[in-house]
C-alpha positions as CSV (number, residue, x, y, z in Angstrom):
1,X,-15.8,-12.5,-7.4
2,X,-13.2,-15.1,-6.0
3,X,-12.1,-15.6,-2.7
4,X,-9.8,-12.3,-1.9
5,X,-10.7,-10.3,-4.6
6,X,-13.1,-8.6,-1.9
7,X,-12.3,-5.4,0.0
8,X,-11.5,-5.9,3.1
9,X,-13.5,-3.2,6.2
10,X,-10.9,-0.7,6.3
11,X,-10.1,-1.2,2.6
12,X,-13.9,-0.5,2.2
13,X,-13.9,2.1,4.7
14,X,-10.6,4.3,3.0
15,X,-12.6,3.6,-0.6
16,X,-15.5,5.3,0.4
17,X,-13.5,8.1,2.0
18,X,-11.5,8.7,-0.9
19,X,-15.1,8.2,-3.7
20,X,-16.6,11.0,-0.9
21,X,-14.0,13.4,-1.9
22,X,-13.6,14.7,-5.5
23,X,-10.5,13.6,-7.2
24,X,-6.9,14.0,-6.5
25,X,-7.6,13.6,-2.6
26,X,-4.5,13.4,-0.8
27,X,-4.4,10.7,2.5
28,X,-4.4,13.8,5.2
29,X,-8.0,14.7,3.5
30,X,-9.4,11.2,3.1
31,X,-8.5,10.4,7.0
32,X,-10.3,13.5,7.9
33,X,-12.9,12.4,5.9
34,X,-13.5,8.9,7.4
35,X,-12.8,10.4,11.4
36,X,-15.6,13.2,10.5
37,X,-18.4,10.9,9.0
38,X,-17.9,8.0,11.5
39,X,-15.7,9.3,14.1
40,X,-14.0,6.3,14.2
41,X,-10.8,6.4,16.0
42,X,-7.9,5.8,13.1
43,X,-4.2,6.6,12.6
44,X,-3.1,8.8,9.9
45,X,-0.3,6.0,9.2
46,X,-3.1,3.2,8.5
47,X,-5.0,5.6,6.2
48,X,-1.8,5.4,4.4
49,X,-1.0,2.0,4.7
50,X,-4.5,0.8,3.4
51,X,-3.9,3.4,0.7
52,X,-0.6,1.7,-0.9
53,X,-2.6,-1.4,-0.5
54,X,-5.5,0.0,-2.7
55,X,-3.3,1.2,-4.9
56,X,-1.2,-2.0,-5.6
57,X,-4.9,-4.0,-5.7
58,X,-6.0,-1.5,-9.1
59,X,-8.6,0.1,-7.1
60,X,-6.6,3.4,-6.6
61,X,-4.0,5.6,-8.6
62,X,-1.7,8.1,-7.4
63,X,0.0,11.1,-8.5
64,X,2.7,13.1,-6.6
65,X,1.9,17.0,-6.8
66,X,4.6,19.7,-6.9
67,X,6.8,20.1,-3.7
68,X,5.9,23.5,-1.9
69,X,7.4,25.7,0.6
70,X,4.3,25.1,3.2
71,X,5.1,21.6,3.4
72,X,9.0,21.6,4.1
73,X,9.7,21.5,0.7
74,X,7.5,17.9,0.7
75,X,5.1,17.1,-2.3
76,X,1.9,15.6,-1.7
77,X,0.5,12.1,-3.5
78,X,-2.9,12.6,-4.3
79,X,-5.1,9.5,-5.0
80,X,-8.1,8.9,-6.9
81,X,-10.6,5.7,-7.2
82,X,-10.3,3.5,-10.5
83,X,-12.9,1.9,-12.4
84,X,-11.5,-1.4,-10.8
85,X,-12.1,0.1,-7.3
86,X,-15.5,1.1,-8.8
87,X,-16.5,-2.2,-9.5
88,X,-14.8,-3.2,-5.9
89,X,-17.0,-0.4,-3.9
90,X,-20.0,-1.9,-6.1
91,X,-19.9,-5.5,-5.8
92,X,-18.8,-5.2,-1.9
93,X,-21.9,-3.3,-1.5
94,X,-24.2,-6.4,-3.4
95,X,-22.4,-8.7,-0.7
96,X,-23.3,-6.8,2.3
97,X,-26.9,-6.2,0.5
98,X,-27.6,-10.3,-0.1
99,X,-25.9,-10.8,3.4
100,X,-28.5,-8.2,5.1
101,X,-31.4,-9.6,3.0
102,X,-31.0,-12.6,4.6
103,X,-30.6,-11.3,7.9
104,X,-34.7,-9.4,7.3
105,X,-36.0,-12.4,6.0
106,X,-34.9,-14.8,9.2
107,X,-36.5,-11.7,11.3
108,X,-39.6,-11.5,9.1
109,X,-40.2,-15.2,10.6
110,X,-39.4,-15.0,13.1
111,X,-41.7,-12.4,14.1
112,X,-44.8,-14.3,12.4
């Protein structure tokens, strides 16, 4: 991949939120998502931020639902992944693999 065609941590952190979630997750579910597996301290707003981002990138598509009563009369925007941020999850996940292998091998000698 070239030079910014990478996701970036919270990119890769929202994308794996939103793949752990079946489709047409909307931003309030994939936050909850991302505090309850790493209970990482986050803003709803960034969640949402990092969401448009995603989505102007290809790895993301939206849809906006119907407008109900329980939300002020306020429709939600659901998201789901793409195949492009399928093949961004995937080959972000081969970097950090060939970045760790490296890491084990320089600690396999140096405990020889």
């Amino acid at each position: 991949m070239a030079r910014g065609d990478y996701l970036g941590e919270f990119e890769l952190v929202v994308l794996l939120g939103l793949a752990r979630l079946d489709d047409d997750a909307y931003g309030m579910t994939v936050f909850e998502e991302i505090e309850r597996v790493t209970g990482r301290d986050l803003t709803i707003p960034a969640v949402y931020v990092t969401l448009s981002r995603l989505e102007k990138k290809g790895h993301v598509a939206s849809r906006t639902g119907d407008a109900t009563a329980a939300r002020g009369g306020r429709a939600k925007k659901f998201y789901r992944i793409t195949e492009a941020g399928e093949t961004a999850l995937q080959a972000s996940q081969e970097m950090l693999d060939r970045l760790w292998s490296g890491i084990r091998a320089r600690e396999a000698t140096s405990n020889s």
